[in-house]
Residue, then its C-alpha position, 0 to 999 in steps of 0.5 A: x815137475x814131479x810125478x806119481x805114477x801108480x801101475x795097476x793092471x786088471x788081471x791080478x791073479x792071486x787076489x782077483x781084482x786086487x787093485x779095487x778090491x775094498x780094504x779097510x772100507x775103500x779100493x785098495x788103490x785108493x789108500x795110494x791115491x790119497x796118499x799122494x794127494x796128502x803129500x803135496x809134492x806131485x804136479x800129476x798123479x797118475x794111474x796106468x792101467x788097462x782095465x776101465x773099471x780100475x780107471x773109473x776108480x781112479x778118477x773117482x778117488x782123484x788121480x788121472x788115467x789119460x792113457x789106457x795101457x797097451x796089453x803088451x805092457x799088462x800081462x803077467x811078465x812085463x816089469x814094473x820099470x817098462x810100465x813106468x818108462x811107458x808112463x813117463x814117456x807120455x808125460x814127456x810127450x804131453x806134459x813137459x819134462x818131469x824132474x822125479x817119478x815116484x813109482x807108488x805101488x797101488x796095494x800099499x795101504x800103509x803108505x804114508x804121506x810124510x814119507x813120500x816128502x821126506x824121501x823126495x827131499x833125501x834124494x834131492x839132497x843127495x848125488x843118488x838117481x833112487x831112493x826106495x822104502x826099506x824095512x828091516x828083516x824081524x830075525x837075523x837072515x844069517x840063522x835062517x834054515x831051510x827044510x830038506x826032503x826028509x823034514x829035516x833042516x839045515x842052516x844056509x850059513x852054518x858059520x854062525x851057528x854060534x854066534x849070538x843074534x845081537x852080534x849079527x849084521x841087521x839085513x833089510x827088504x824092499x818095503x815095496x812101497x814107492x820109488x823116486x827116481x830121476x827121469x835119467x834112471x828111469x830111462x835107463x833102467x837103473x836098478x835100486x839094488x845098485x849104488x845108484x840108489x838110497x835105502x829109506x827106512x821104514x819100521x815094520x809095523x808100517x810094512x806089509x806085502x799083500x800076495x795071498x788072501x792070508x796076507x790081506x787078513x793079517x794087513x786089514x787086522x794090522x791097519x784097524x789095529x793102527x788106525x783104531x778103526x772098528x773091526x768088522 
């Protein structure tokens, strides 16, 4: 059995009501949702919240919201791994045991089915506990600076102030998309930045973190621009 698990709690702070504030003509969370329904590798797919308006959305949209989440799992500290192990918890007690848990994030609007299949099979084919989604940094992080008091800058690794950005080592991010995990990684807490984990790659322009108001300008003109939909 496998099992999409999405964390969406109601007191987002950055972006009130982020998680079913409208996106491109629906509830941010619902681009997840529907994603994972395309994906055709989930037995359940479940939302954990603690709010009953983000839980009705939910349902609306076709996930399942059979718990609501404690509050001592929903305020501003608690990870996204205890979130899950509480989720999948449940699922144990009243579901039967899952075989891989995919942690999909609720504000990843460009998420894409096929990825979600394609990255379960990798890791089924592998002797790894994770995969999660990678995208690559758009300038070399060796030629990165920082600003100093007084506005002036200096390199963080003045070593390669000479070498060309085409002989640099390419570094990549978390995409913060989705997670598949084992159910023994999500038990034990195992970290994706660890040898435990594969990295699936995502291109950029499929990549977007949504923290700020700016941030979800740039991600509604990137995905109309993606899905030829009418600017409003």
């Amino acid at each position: 059995m496998n099992i999409a698990i999405i964390p969406a709690r109601g007191g987002s702070k950055r972006i009130p009501r982020k998680n079913i504030k409208f996106f491109c003509g629906k509830p941010m969370l619902a681009w997840s949702i529907e994603a994972a329904k395309k994906a055709g590798v989930f037995d359940h797919i479940i939302v954990s919240t603690d709010d009953h308006e983000i839980a009705e959305v939910a349902r609306n949209y076709g996930a399942e919201v059979p718990f609501l989440r404690p509050d001592h799992l929903s305020d501003d500290y608690t990870g996204t791994g205890a979130v899950v192990k509480h989720a999948t918890t449940w699922v144990k007690q009243h579901l039967g045991q899952p075989d891989y848990i995919c942690t999909l994030y609720a504000t990843a609007p460009f998420v894409n089915a096929a990825d979600l299949a394609k990255s379960l099979t990798f890791l089924q084919q592998s002797d790894k506990q994770l995969i999660f989604s990678v995208t690559s940094f758009p300038f070399p992080i060796q030629r990165a600076i920082k600003l100093l008091a007084d506005g002036s800058v200096a390199m963080f690794q003045p070593e390669y102030y000479m070498t060309r950005s085409q002989d640099l080592e390419p570094a990549f991010h978390d995409a913060g998309q989705f997670y598949w995990s084992t159910l023994d990684a999500v038990n034990q807490q195992t970290s994706a930045f660890s040898e435990a984990a594969l990295a699936y790659q995502l291109p950029r322009h499929q990549v977007q973190d949504i923290d700020t108001l700016e941030d979800w300008e740039r991600a509604e003109w990137l995905f109309k621009a993606q899905n030829r939909l009418t600017v409003k």
